[in-house]
N, C-alpha and C positions, 0 to 999 in steps of 0.2 A: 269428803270428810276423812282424815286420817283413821288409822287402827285406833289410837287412844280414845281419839272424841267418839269414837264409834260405841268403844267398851264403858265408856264416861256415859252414852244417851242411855245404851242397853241395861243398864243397872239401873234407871227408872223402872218402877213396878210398872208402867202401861206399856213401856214396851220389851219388860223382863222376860216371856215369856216366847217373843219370838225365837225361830231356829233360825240356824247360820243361813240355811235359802232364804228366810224371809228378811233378810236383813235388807237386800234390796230396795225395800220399801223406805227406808230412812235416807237414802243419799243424796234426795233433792234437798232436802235441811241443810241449816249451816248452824254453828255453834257462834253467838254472839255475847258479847261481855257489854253490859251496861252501868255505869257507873249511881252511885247514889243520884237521884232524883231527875235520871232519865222516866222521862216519859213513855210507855209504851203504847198507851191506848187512850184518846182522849174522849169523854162523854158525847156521845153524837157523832165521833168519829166512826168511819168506815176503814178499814188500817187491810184487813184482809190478809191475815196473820193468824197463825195459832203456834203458842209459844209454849215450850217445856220450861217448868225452872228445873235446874241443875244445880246451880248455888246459888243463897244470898234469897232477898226476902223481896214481897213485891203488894204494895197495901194497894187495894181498890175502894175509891172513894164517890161518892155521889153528892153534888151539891143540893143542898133544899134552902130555901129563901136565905139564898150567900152565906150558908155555913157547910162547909165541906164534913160528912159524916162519914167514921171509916165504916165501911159495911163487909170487910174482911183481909185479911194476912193471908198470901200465898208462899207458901214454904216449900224449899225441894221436895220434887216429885210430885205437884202440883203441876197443872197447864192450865192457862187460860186462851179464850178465842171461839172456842168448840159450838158455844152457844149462839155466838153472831155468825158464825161462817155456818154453818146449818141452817140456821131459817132465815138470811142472809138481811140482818138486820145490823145498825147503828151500834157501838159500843155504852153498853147500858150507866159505865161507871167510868171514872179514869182510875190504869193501872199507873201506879209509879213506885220506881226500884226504890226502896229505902233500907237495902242494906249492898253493895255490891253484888251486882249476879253474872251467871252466865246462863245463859235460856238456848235451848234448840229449836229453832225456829223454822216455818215451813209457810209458803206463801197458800195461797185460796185453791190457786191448782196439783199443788203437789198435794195438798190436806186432803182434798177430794182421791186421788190418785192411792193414798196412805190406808183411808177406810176401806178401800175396792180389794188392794192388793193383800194389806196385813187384815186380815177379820178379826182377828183376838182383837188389837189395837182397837179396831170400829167399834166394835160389840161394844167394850169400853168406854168408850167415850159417847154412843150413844146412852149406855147406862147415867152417866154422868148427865150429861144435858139432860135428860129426863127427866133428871132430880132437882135439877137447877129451874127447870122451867115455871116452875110455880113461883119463883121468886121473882125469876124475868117478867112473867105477865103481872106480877104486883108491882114492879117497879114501872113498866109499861104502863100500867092502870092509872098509877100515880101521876105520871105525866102527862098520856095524852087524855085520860080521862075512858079511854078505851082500850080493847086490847086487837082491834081490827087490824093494826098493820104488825104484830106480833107474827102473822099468818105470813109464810114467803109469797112475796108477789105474783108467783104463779098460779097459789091458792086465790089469792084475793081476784084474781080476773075470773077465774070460774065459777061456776054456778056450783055453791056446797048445798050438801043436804042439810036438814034442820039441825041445826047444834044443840046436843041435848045437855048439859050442864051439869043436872041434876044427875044421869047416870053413871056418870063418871065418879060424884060423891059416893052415890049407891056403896058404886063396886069398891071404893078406898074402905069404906066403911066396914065390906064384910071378909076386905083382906086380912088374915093374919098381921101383917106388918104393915096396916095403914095404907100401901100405896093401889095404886089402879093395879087389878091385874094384868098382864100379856094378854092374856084372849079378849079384852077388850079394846084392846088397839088391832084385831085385826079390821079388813075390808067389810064395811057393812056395819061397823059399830061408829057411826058418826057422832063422833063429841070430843070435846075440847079439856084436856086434861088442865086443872086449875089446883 
């Protein structure tokens, strides 16, 4: 990646924050230009991608009995992918460009490689998928009727402990801000955040 596109990714707020060492972490990316009504990600596809927008605009859509709904607008400094490449599941909606963009893009292995090396960036983007996941498992729910292969296939071959459901509301309930707290996710607190 040239100086430019470099100073062009770094001016996203997720990865605003890194120092000149950590830039490293970005060099497996490449900056690509897609035109109006490229496709980037199709419903059920596995693409194995996580993308920055940089310019230009990008609707994600979900079909329900053959009517395609938009279910949101990604605008620079937005990135999608984060959610399918972590619990390493199908793409839930199809993304498509509908204004010209350019996206920084990172394949499955460098994405992995990105949370290890930059933390800020991970911290990030795990923040992000957290908050996302409740919509994932409803849109999951809707489809297969369950939320069992939402779990990354690793989980799903092991033996989990009882998923408690209910304590998870508990604890949104008696957060300040609605959500689960951190000391609820650590080891030993088994349940499925919904």
């Amino acid at each position: 990646m040239n100086p430019r596109d470099l100073q062009e990714v770094r001016s996203i707020p997720l990865f605003a924050t890194l120092t000149d060492d950590q830039l490293g972490c970005l060099d497996e990316g490449e900056i690509i230009e897609a035109p109006v009504g490229t496709i980037l990600a199709s419903e059920g596809e596995r693409t194995g991608f996580f993308h920055v927008l940089l310019e230009g605009e990008v609707r994600a859509t979900r079909t329900y009995d053959r009517q395609s709904i938009l279910l949101g607008v990604n605008k620079p400094g937005n990135y999608l992918g984060e959610t399918m490449l972590l619990l390493d599941i199908p793409w839930l909606a199809t993304c498509r460009v509908s204004k010209p963009a350019r996206l920084f893009r990172v394949n499955e292995a460098s994405f992995w490689r990105m949370l290890v090396t930059c933390q800020s960036v991970g911290r990030e983007i795990f923040r992000s998928a957290a908050n996302r996941m409740p919509t994932s498992a409803m849109l999951l729910r809707r489809s297969t009727g369950n939320i069992y292969w939402l779990l990354p296939r690793k989980l799903q071959d092991a033996r989990l402990p009882t998923l408690t459901i209910s304590r998870a509301a508990t604890a949104r309930k008696q957060s300040p801000t609605g959500s689960t707290p951190m000391a609820s996710l650590r080891p030993g607190n088994s349940h499925l955040l919904l």
